[in-house]
C-alpha positions as CSV (number, residue, x, y, z in Angstrom):
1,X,166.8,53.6,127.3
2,X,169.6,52.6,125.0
3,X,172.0,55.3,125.0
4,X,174.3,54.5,122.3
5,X,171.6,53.4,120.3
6,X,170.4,56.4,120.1
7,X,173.5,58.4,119.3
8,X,173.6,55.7,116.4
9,X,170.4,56.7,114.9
10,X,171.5,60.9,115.8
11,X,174.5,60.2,113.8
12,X,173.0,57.9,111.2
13,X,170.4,61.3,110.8
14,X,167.5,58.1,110.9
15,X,164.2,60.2,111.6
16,X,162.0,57.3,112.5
17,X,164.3,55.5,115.0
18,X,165.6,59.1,116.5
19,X,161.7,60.2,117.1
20,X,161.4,56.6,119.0
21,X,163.6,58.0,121.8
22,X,161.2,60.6,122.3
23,X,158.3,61.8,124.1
24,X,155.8,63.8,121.5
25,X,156.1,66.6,124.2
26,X,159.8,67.1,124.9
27,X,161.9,69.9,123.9
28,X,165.7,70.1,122.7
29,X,168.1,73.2,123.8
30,X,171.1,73.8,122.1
31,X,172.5,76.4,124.5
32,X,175.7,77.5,122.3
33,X,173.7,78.8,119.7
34,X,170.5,80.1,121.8
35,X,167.9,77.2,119.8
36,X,164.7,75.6,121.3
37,X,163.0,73.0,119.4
38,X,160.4,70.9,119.8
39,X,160.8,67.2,118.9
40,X,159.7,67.7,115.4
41,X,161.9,71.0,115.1
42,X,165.2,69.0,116.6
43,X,164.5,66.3,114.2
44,X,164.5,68.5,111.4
45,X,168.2,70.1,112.8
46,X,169.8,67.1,112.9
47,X,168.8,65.0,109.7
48,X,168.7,67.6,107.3
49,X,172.3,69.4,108.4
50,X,174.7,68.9,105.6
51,X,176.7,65.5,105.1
52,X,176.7,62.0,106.3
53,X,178.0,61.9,109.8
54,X,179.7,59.7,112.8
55,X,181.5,59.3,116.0
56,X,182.1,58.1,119.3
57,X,180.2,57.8,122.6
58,X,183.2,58.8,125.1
59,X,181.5,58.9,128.7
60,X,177.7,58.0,129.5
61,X,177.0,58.8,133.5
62,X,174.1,58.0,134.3
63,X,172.1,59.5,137.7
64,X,168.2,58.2,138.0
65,X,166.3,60.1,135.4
66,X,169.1,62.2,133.6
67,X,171.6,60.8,131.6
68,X,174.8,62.9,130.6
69,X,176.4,62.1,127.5
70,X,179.7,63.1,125.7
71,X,179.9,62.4,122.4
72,X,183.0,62.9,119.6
73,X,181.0,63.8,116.6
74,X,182.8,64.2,112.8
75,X,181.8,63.9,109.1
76,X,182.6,60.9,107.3
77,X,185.7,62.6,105.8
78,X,186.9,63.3,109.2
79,X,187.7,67.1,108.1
80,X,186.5,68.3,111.5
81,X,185.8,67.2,114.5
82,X,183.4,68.3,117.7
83,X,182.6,67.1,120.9
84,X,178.8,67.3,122.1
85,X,178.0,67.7,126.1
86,X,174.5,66.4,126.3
87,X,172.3,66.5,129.9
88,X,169.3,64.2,128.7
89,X,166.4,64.0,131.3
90,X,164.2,60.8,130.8
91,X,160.8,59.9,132.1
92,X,159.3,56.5,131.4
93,X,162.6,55.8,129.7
94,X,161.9,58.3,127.1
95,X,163.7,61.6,126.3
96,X,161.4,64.4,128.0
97,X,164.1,67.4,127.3
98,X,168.0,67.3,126.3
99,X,169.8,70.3,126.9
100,X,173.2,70.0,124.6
101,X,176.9,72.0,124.4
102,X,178.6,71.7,121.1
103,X,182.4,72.8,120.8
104,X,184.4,72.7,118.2
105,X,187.7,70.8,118.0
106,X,191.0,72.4,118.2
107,X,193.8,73.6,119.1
108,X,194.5,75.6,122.1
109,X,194.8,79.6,121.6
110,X,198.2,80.6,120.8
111,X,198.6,82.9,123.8
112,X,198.5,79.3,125.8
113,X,200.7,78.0,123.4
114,X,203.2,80.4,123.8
115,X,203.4,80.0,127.6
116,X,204.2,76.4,127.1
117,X,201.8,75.3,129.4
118,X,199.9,72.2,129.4
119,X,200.0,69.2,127.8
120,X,198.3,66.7,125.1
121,X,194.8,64.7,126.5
122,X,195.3,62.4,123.9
């Protein structure tokens, strides 16, 4: 399976080449907000949420039949950004489930801040 092509289509909201990647059966878990959906229900979440979309495919690790992803997401505009922690379990190289972490970009809480400790990733 192509990886980044597929975070291409996600981020490109493309329906047809996102539901390629797919087994009819598998099922999507978005853990930070308590969602299952089905591959139908996932498809619907993701090309229909506001705005046009893009970002970057940071780290791909990849261990027999589960790949894990991390993935910078933002809108076009680039008014926010988030990163995306998905564990994608593949059989007959096609997504069977994906269980994803979304966090919001940021700045570290002031109480950090004010201790002074830690510096800039990037």
């Amino acid at each position: 399976m192509d990886i980044k092509q597929f975070w291409k289509s996600v981020l490109a909201q493309d329906e047809r080449e996102i539901r390629k990647y797919f087994h009819e059966d598998a099922c999507v878990n978005w853990h930070c907000t308590n969602e299952h959906f089905t591959v139908d229900e996932y498809i619907i979440a993701n090309c229909e949420y506001p705005g046009e979309w893009d970002g970057v495919v940071e780290r791909v690790e990849i261990m027999n039949d589960l790949i894990v992803t991390v993935v910078l997401i933002y809108p076009e505009d680039r008014s926010a950004s988030f990163h995306v922690t998905s564990f994608i379990q593949t059989k007959d190289d096609k997504i069977i489930e994906m269980d994803e972490y979304y966090a919001d970009d940021g700045t570290a809480p002031q109480w950090r801040l004010d201790k002074h400790i830690g510096t800039s990733i990037k």
